[in-house]
N, C-alpha and C positions, 0 to 999 in steps of 0.2 A: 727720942720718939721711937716708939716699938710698933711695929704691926708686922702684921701676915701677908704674905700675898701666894696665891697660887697659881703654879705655869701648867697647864694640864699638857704643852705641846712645846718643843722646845722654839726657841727664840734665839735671837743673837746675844753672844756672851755682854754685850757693851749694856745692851736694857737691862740683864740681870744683877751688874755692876753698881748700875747707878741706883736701881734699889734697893741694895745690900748698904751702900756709902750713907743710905738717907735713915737707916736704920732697920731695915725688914729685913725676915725670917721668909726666905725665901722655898716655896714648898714645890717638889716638882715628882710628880709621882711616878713609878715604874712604869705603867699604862694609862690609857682613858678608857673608862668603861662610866655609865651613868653610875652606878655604886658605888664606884671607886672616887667621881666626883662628887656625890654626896656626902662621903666620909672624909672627901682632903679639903674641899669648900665649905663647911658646914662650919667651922670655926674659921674662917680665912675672913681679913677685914676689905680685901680687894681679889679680883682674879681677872689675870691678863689672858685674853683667847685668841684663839687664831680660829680653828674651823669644827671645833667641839661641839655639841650641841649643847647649849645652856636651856635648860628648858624650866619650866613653872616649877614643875617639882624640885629641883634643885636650888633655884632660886629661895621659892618659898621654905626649902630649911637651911637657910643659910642668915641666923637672925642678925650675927656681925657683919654682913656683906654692904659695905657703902661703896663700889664702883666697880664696873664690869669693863674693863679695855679693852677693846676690839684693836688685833694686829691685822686692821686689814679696812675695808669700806663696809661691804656687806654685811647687815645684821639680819639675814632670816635665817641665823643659828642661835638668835638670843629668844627669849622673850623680853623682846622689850616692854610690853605695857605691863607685865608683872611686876618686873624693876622699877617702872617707873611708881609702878604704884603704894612697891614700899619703900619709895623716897631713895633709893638705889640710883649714882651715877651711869649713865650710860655714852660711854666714848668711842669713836672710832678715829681713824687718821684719811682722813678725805684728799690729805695732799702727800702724804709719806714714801709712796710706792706709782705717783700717777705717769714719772719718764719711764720705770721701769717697765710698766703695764704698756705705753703709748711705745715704747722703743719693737716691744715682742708682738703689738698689734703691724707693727712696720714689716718687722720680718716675717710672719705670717702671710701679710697683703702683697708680696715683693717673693716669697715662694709658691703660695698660689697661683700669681701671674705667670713666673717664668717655670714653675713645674718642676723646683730643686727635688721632691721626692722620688718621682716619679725618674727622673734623670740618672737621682743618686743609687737607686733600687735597680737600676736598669743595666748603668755600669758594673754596678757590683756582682752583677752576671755574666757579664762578659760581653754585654753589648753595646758596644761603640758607637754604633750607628743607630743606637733611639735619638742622638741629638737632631735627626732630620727626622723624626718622628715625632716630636713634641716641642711642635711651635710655640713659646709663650709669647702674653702681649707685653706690650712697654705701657706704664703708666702713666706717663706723661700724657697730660687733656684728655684725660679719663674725669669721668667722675664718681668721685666719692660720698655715698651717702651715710649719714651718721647719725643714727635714732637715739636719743639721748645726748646733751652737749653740757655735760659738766664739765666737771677739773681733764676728766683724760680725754672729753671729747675735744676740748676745745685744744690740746697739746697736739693731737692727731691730726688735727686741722691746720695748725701749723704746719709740723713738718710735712704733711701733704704737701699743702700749696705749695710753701717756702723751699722743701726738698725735692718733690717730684713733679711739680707743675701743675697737679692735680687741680681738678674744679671739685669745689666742697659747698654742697647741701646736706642740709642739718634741720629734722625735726625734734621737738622737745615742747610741747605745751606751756611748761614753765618756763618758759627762756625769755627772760628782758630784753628784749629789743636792743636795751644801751648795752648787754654785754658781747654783741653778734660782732666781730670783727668785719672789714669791710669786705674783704674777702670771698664769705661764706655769705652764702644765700639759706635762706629760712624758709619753709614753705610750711602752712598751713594744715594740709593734708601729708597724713605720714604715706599714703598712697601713693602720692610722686615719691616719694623715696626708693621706695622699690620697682615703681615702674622708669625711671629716669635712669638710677643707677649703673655703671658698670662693676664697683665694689659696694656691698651693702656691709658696716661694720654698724655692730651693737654695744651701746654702752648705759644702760637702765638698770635701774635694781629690779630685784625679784620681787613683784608682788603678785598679789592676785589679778589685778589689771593688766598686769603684763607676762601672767602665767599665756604659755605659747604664742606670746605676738606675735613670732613669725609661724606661719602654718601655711597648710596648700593654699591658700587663698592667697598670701603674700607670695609663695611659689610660681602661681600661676600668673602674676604681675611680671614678674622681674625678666629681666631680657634672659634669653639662652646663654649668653656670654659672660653673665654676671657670676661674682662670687660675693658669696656669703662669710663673714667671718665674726667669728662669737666667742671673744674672750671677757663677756661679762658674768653669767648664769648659767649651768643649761638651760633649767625649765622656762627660759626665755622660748627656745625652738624647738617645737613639736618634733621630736628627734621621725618619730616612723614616717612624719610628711618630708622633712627633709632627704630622707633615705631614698626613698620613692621620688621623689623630686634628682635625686645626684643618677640614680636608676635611666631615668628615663630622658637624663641629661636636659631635664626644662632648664638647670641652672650649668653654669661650666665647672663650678666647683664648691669647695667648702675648705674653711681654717678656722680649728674650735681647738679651746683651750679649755674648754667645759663642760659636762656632756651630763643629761637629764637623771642620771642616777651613776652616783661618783664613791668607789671609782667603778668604772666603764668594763663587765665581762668583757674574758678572754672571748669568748665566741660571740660580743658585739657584731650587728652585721653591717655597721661602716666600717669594720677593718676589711672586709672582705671588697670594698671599691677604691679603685683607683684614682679618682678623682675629691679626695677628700687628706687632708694635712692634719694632724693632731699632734698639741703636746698635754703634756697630763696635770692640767689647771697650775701651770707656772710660770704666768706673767707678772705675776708679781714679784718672784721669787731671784733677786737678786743680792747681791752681797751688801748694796748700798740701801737697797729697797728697805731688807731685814733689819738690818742697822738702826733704820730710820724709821722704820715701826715701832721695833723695841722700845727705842728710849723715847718717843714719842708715848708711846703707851704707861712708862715708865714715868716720866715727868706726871702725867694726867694723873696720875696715882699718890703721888707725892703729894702733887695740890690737895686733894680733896683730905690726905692725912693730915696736912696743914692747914684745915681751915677755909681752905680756898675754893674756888668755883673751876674745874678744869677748864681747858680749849675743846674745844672739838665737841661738845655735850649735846646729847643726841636728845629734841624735846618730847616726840612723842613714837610711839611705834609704827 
């Protein structure tokens, strides 16, 4: 069995392996530029992505293209309903990467609290003595609120409870009743979320519905004490209300992994406050996570060259 596949971004060597073994001509270009994926996609009979933009135009000249693998959850780099439209698979990995993503929302929500930035920045100057100047809290019978409760919310919710004692309430519109642990309280209104909370963490994809969910309005809810943390999207958090919000200390802080136009200028004006944590969109990004993308991605590719119907097949945009 012969085909193509195109890696526009690299991957873990094990995914590239197991497509080679299955019989592909694996193609991995010098750069990604939209031109340059039209010309390395355009005869490709599959293509594995990570955070490329695949957009209509590419798509629609790409007449060999039967399945698009997403290394990752989030599809608003695809178009999906183009794909879908010319009978084009479309996969992601919903479960591949979700300890990795739930392990670094931990350490986020656990430096937040006790202030490791602010401490580690502090020492490194030679001052000893900010540790009587930056009190953090303990999490313990805190509560944690969680807007979105899929695969990573519902892991976060564990090790909450389970590791930190934490009280967990959880909005989600779509959420089945029978999958709510006993645990975790459900409310109705995503407004106790942020008015109840002492961590507010986000875990939704990016749509138009949920283009700045959180904004001054949700700001203005949330307790003074509260921190906000956002390793789903940026365009989830109206980045200038939040700023203005961390400014004028309505919230106690903020932990993003993600930020409204990525990547994130040098002269961004969160770098300029003290009260905010950033890493540079790599929660997912671990050795195991990677691993486990790839050949996830890798497998789903195989299937549909054999006939088959992948896992993970995403039905509509």
């Amino acid at each position: 069995m012969g085909f193509s596949v195109a890696i526009p971004q690299p991957v873990a060597e094990k995914g590239i392996q197991r497509l080679k073994e299955a019989g592909a001509e694996v193609i991995i270009p010098d750069a990604v530029s939209e031109e340059l994926s039209v010309s390395t996609i355009r005869n490709c009979d599959a293509v594995l992505i990570r955070t490329m933009e695949l957009s209509s135009q590419i798509i629609e000249q790409a007449p060999r293209l039967k399945i698009i693998a997403r290394h990752g959850v989030g599809l608003d780099n695809i178009d999906v309903n183009t794909a879908l439209k010319k009978g084009v698979y479309v996969t992601n990995v919903p479960r591949a990467n979700i300890n990795a993503v739930a392990e670094h929302v931990m350490g986020m929500m656990i430096a937040g609290a006790r202030q490791f930035i602010q401490a580690d920045q502090g020492l490194r100057k030679g001052h000893f003595s900010i540790r009587n100047q930056i009190l953090g809290i303990e999490l313990k019978g805190k509560t944690l609120g969680i807007v979105g409760f899929g695969n990573i919310g519902h892991l976060i919710a564990e090790k909450a409870y389970y590791g930190l004692g934490m009280k967990v309430n959880v909005y989600d519109p779509y959420l089945d009743a029978r999958n709510i642990p006993a645990f975790v309280h459900k409310t109705e209104d995503q407004r106790e979320i942020f008015k109840n909370a002492d961590i507010v963490t986000l875990h939704v994809p990016y749509l138009s519905s949920t283009h700045h969910l959180v904004n001054e309005n949700a700001f203005s809810m949330m307790k003074d004490s509260a921190i906000l943390l956002n390793a789903a999207r940026g365009e989830i958090v109206k980045e200038k209300a939040l700023i203005q919000a961390l400014k004028e200390k309505e919230i106690r802080g903020a932990c993003l992994d993600v930020f409204e136009k990525e990547p994130p200028g040098k002269d961004h004006p969160l770098w300029e406050l003290d009260n905010v944590f950033v890493t540079p969109h790599m929660a997912a990004l671990t050795e195991e996570a990677m691993e486990n993308m790839a050949v996830t991605c890798a497998d789903a590719i195989i299937n549909v060259m054999n006939g088959e119907e992948p896992e993970n097949v995403v039905k509509n945009g």
